[in-house]
N, CA, C and O atoms as a GROMACS GRO file, in nm:
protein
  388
    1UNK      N    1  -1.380   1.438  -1.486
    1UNK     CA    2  -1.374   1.431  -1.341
    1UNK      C    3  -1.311   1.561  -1.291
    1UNK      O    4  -1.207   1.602  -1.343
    2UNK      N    5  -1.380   1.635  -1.178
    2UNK     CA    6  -1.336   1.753  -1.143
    2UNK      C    7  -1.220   1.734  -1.055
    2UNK      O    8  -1.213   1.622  -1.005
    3UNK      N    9  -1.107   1.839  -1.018
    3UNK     CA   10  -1.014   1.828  -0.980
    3UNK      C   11  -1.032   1.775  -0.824
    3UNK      O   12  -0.932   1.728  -0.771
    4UNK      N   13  -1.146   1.779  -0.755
    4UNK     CA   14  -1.121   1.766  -0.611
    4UNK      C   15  -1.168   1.571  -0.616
    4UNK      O   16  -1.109   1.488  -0.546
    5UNK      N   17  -1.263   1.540  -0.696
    5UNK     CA   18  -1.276   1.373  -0.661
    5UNK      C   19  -1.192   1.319  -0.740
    5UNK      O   20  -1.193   1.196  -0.734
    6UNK      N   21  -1.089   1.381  -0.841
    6UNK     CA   22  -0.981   1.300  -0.919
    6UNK      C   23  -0.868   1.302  -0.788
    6UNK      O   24  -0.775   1.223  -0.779
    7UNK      N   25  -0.891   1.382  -0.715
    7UNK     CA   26  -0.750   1.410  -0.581
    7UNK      C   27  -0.824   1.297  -0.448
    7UNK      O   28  -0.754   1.236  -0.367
    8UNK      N   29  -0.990   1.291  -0.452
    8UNK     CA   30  -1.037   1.230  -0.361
    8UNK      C   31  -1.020   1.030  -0.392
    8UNK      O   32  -1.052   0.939  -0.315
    9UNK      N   33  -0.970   1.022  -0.507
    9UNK     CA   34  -0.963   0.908  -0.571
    9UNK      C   35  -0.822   0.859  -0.578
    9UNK      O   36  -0.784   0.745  -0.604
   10UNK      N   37  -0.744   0.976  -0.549
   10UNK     CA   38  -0.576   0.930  -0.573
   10UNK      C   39  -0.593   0.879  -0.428
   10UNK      O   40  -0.566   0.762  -0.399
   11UNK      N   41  -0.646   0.984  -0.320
   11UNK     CA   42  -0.622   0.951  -0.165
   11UNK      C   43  -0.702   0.800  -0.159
   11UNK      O   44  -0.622   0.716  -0.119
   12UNK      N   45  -0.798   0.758  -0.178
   12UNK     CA   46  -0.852   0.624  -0.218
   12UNK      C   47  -0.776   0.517  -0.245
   12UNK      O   48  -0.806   0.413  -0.187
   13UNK      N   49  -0.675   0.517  -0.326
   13UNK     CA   50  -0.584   0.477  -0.380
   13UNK      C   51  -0.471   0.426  -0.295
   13UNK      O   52  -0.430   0.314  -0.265
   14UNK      N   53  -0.429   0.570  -0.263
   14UNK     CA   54  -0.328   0.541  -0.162
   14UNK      C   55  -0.357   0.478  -0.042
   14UNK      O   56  -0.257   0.410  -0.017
   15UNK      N   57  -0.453   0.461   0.057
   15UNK     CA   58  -0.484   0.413   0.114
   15UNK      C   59  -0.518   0.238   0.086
   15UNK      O   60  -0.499   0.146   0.166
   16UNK      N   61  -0.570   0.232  -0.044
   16UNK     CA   62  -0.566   0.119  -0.072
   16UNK      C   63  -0.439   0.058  -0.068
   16UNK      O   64  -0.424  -0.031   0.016
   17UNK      N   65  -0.343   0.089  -0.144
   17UNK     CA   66  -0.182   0.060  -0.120
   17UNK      C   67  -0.134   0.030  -0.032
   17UNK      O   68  -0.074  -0.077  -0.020
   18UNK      N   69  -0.150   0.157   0.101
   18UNK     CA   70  -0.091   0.091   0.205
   18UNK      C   71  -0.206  -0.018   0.289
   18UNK      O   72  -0.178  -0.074   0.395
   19UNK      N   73  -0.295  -0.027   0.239
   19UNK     CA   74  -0.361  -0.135   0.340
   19UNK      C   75  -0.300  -0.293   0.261
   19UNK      O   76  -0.286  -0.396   0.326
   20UNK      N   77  -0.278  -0.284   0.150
   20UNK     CA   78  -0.208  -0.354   0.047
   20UNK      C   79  -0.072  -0.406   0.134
   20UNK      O   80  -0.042  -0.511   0.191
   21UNK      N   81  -0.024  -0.307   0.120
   21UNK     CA   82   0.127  -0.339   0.156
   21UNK      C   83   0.141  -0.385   0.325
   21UNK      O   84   0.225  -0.459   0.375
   22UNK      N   85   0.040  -0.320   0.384
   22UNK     CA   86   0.037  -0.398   0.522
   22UNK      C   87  -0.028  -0.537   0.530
   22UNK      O   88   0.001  -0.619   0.617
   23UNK      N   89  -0.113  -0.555   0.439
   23UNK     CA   90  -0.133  -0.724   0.437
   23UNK      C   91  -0.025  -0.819   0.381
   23UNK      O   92  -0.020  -0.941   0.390
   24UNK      N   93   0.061  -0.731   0.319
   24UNK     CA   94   0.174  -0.838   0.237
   24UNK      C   95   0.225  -0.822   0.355
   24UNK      O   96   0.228  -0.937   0.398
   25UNK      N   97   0.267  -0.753   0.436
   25UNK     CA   98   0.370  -0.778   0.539
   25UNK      C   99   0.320  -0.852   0.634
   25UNK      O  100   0.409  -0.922   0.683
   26UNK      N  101   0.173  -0.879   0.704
   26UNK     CA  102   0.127  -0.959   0.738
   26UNK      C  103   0.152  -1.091   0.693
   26UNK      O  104   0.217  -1.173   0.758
   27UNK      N  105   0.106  -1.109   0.592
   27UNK     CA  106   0.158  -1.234   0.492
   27UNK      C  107   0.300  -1.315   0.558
   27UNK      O  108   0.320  -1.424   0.612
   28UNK      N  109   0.393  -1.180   0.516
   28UNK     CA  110   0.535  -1.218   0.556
   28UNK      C  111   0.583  -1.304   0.672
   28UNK      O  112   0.652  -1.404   0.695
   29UNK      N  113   0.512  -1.214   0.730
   29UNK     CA  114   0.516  -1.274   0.918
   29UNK      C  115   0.476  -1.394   0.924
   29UNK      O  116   0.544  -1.481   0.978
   30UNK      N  117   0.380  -1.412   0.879
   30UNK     CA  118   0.325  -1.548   0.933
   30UNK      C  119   0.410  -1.633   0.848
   30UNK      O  120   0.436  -1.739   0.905
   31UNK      N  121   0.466  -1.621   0.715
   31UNK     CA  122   0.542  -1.730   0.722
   31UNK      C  123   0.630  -1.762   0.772
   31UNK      O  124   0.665  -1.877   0.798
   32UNK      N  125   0.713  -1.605   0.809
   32UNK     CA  126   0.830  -1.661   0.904
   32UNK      C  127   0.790  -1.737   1.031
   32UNK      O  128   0.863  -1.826   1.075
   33UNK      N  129   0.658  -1.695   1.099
   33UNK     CA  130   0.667  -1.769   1.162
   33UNK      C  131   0.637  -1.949   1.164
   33UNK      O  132   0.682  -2.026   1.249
   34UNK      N  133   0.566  -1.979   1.071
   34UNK     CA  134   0.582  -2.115   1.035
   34UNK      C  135   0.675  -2.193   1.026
   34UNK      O  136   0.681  -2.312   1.055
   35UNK      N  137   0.795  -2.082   0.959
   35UNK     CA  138   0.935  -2.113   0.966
   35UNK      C  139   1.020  -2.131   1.080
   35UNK      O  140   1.118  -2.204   1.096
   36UNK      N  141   0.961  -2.047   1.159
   36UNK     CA  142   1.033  -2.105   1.285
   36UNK      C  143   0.977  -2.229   1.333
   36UNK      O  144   1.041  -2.334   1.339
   37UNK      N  145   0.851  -2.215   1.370
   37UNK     CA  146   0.814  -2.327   1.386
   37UNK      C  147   0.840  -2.486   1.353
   37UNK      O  148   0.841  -2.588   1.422
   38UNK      N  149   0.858  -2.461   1.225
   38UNK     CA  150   0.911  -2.556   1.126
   38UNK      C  151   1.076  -2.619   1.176
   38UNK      O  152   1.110  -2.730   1.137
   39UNK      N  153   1.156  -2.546   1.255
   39UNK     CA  154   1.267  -2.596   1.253
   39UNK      C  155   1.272  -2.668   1.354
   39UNK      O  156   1.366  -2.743   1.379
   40UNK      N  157   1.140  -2.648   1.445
   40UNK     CA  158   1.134  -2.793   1.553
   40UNK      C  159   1.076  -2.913   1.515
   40UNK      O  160   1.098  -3.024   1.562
   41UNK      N  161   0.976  -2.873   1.396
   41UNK     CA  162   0.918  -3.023   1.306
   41UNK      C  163   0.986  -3.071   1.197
   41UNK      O  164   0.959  -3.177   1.138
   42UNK      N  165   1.075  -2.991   1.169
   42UNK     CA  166   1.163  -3.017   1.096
   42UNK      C  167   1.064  -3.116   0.963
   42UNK      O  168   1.061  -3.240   0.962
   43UNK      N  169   1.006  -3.047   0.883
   43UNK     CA  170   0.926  -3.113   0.761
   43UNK      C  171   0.920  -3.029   0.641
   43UNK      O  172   0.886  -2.913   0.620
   44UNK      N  173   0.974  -3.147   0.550
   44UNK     CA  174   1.119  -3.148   0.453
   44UNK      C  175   1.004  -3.018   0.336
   44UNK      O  176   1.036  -2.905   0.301
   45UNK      N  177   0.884  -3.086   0.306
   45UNK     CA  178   0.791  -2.985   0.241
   45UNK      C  179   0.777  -2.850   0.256
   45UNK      O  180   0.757  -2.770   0.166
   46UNK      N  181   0.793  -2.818   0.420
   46UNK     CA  182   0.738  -2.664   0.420
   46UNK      C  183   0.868  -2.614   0.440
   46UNK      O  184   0.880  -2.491   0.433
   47UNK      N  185   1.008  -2.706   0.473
   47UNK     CA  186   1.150  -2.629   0.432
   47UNK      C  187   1.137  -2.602   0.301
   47UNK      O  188   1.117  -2.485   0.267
   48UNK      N  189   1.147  -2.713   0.198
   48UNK     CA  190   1.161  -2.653   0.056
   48UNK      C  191   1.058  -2.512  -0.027
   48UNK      O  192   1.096  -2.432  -0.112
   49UNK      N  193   0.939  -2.524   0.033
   49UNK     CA  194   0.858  -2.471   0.015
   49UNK      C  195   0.830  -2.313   0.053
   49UNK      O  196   0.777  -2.216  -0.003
   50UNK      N  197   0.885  -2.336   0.162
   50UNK     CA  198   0.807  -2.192   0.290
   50UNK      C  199   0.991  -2.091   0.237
   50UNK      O  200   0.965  -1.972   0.216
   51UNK      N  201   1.121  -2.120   0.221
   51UNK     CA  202   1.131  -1.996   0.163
   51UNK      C  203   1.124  -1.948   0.034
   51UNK      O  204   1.147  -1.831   0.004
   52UNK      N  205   1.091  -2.038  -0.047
   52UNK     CA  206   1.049  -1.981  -0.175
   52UNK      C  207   0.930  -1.877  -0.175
   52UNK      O  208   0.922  -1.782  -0.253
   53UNK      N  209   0.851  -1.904  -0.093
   53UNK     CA  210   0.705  -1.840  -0.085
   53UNK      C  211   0.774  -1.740   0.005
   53UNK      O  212   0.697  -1.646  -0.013
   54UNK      N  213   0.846  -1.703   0.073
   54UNK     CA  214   0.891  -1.608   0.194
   54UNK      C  215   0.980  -1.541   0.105
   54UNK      O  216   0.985  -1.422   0.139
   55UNK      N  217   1.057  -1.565   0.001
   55UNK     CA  218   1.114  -1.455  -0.103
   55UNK      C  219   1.002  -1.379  -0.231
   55UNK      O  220   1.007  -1.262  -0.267
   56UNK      N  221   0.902  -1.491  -0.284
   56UNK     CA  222   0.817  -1.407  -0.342
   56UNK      C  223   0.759  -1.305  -0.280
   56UNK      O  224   0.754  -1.197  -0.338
   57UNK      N  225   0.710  -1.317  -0.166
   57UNK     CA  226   0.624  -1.255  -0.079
   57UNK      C  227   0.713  -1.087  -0.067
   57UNK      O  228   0.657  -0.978  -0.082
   58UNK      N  229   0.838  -1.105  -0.041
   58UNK     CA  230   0.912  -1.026  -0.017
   58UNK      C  231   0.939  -0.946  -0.160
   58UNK      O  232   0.943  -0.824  -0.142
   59UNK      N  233   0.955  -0.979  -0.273
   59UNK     CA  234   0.960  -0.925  -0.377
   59UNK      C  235   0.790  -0.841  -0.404
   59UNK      O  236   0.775  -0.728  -0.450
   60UNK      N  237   0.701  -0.920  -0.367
   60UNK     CA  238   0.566  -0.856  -0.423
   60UNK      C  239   0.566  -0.704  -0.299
   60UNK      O  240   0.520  -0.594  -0.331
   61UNK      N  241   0.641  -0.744  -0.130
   61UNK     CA  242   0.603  -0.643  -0.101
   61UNK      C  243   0.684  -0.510  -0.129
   61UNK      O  244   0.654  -0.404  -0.075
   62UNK      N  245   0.820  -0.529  -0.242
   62UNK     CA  246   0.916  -0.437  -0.244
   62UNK      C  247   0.866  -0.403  -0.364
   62UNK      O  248   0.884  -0.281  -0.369
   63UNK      N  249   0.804  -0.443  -0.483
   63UNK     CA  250   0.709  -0.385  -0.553
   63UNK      C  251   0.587  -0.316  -0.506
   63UNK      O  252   0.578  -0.201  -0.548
   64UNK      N  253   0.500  -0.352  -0.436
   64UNK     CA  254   0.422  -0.236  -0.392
   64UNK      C  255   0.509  -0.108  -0.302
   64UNK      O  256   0.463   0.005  -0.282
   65UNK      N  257   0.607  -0.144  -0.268
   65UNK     CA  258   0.593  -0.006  -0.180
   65UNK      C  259   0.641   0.071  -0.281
   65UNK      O  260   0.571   0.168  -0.309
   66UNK      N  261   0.743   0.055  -0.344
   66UNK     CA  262   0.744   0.116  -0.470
   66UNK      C  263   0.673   0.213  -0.575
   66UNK      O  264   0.699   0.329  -0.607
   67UNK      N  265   0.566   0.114  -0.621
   67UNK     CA  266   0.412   0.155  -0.640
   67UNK      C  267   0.384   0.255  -0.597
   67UNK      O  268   0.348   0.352  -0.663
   68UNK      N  269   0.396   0.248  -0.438
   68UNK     CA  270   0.308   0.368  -0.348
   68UNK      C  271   0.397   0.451  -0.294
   68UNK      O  272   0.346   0.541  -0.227
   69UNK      N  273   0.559   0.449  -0.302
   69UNK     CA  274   0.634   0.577  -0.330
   69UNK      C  275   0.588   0.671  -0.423
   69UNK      O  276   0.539   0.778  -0.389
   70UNK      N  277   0.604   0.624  -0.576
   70UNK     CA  278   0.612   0.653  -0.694
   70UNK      C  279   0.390   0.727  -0.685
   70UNK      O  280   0.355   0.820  -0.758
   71UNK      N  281   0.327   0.684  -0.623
   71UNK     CA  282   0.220   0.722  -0.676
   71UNK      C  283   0.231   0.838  -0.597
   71UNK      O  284   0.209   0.948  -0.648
   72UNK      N  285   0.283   0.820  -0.400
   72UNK     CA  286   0.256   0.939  -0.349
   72UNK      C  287   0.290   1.057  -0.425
   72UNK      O  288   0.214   1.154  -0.436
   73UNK      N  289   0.447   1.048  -0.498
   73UNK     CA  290   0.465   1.185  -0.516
   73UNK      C  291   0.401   1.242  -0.670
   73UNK      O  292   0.422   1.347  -0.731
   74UNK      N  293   0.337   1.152  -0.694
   74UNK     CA  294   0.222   1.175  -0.831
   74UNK      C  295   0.080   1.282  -0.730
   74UNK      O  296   0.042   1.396  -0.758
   75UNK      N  297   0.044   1.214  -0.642
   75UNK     CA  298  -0.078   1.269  -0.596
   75UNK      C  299   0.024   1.404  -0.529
   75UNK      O  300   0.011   1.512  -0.586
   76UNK      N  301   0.096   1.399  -0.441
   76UNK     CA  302   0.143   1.513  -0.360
   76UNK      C  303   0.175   1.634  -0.520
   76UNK      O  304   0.134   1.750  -0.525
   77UNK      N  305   0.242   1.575  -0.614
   77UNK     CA  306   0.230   1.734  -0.710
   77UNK      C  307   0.087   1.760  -0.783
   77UNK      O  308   0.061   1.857  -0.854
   78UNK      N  309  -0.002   1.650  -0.751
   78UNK     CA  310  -0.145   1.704  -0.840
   78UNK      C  311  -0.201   1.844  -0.781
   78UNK      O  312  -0.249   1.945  -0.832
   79UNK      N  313  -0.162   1.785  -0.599
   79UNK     CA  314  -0.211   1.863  -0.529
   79UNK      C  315  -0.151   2.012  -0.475
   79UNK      O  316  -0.201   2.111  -0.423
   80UNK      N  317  -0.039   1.979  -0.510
   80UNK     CA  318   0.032   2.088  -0.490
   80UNK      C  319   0.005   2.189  -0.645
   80UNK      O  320   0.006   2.310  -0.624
   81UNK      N  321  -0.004   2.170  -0.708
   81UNK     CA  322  -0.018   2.177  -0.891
   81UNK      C  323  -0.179   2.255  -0.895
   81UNK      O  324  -0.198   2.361  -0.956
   82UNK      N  325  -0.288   2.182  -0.818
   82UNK     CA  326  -0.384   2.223  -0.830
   82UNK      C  327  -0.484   2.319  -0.731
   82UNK      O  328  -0.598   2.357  -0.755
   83UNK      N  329  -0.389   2.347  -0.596
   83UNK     CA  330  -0.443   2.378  -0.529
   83UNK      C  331  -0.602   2.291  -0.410
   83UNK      O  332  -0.712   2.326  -0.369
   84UNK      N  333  -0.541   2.208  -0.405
   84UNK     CA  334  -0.648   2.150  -0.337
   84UNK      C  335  -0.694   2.199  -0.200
   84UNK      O  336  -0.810   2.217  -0.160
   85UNK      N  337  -0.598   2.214  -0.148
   85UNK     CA  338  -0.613   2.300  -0.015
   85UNK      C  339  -0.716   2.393  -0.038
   85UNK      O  340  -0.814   2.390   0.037
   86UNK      N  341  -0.708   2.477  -0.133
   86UNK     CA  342  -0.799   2.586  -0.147
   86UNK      C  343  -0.888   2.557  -0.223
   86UNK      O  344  -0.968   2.650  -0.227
   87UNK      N  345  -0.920   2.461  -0.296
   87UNK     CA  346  -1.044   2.393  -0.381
   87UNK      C  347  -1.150   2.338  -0.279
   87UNK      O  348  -1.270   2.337  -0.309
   88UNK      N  349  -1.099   2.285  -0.145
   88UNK     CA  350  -1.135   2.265  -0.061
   88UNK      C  351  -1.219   2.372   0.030
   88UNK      O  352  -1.342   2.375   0.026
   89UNK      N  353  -1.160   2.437   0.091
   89UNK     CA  354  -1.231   2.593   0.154
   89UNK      C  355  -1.314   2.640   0.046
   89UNK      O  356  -1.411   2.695   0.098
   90UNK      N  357  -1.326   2.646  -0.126
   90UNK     CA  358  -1.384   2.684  -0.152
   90UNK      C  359  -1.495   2.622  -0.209
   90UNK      O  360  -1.557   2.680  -0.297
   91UNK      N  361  -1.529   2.515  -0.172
   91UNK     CA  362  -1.625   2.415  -0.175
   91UNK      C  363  -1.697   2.461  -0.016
   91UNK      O  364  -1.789   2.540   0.003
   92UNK      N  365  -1.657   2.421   0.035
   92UNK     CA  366  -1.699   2.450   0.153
   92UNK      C  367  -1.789   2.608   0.190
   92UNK      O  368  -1.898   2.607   0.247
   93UNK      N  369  -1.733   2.713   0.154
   93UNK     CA  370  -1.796   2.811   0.136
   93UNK      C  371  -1.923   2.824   0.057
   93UNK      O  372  -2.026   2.888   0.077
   94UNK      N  373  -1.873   2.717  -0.067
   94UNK     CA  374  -2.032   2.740  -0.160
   94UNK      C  375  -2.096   2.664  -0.089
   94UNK      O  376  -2.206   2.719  -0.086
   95UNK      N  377  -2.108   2.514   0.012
   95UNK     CA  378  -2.187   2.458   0.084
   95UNK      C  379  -2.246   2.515   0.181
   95UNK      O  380  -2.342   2.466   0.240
   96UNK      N  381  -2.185   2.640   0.211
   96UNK     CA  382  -2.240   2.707   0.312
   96UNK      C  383  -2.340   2.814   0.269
   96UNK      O  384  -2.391   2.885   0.356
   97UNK      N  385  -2.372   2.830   0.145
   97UNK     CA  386  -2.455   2.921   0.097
   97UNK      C  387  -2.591   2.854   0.034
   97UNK      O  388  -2.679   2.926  -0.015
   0.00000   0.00000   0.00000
């Protein structure tokens, strides 16, 4: 794999991550809000239930961001490492010929 779609595949990536990590936080929300909800129905199931699932949730999303700390600064030195900036312009130049 040449250096510019192995860099076009990290950015792939990353994007995947954070669309990742914004659905876990989505996730999150809505249970809290059930949870609130919950304290006017007061029902004994989705108390016992809803924060167990509202701490996993919270652990899976402090593992991904993690993930996608740790990968950004993997892709940010590929690119810094490989010149992409300029792998770029010079793609572009040969497309232009």
């Amino acid at each position: 794999m040449d250096k510019l779609k192995k860099f076009d595949l990290m950015e792939k990536i990353s994007r995947e991550l954070e669309d990742l990590k914004n659905s876990q936080t989505a996730v999150i929300q809505k249970i809290g809000k059930i949870e609130v909800d919950n304290i006017e129905l007061n029902d004994k199931t989705l108390e016992d239930k809803l924060g167990d699932m509202h701490q996993s949730a919270s652990e899976i999303l402090d593992s991904i961001a993690g993930i996608l700390e740790n990968f950004e600064e993997v892709k940010n030195k590929f690119e810094g490492k490989n010149n992409i900036e300029g792998l770029r312009a010079q793609e572009a130049i040969e497309n232009l010929k």
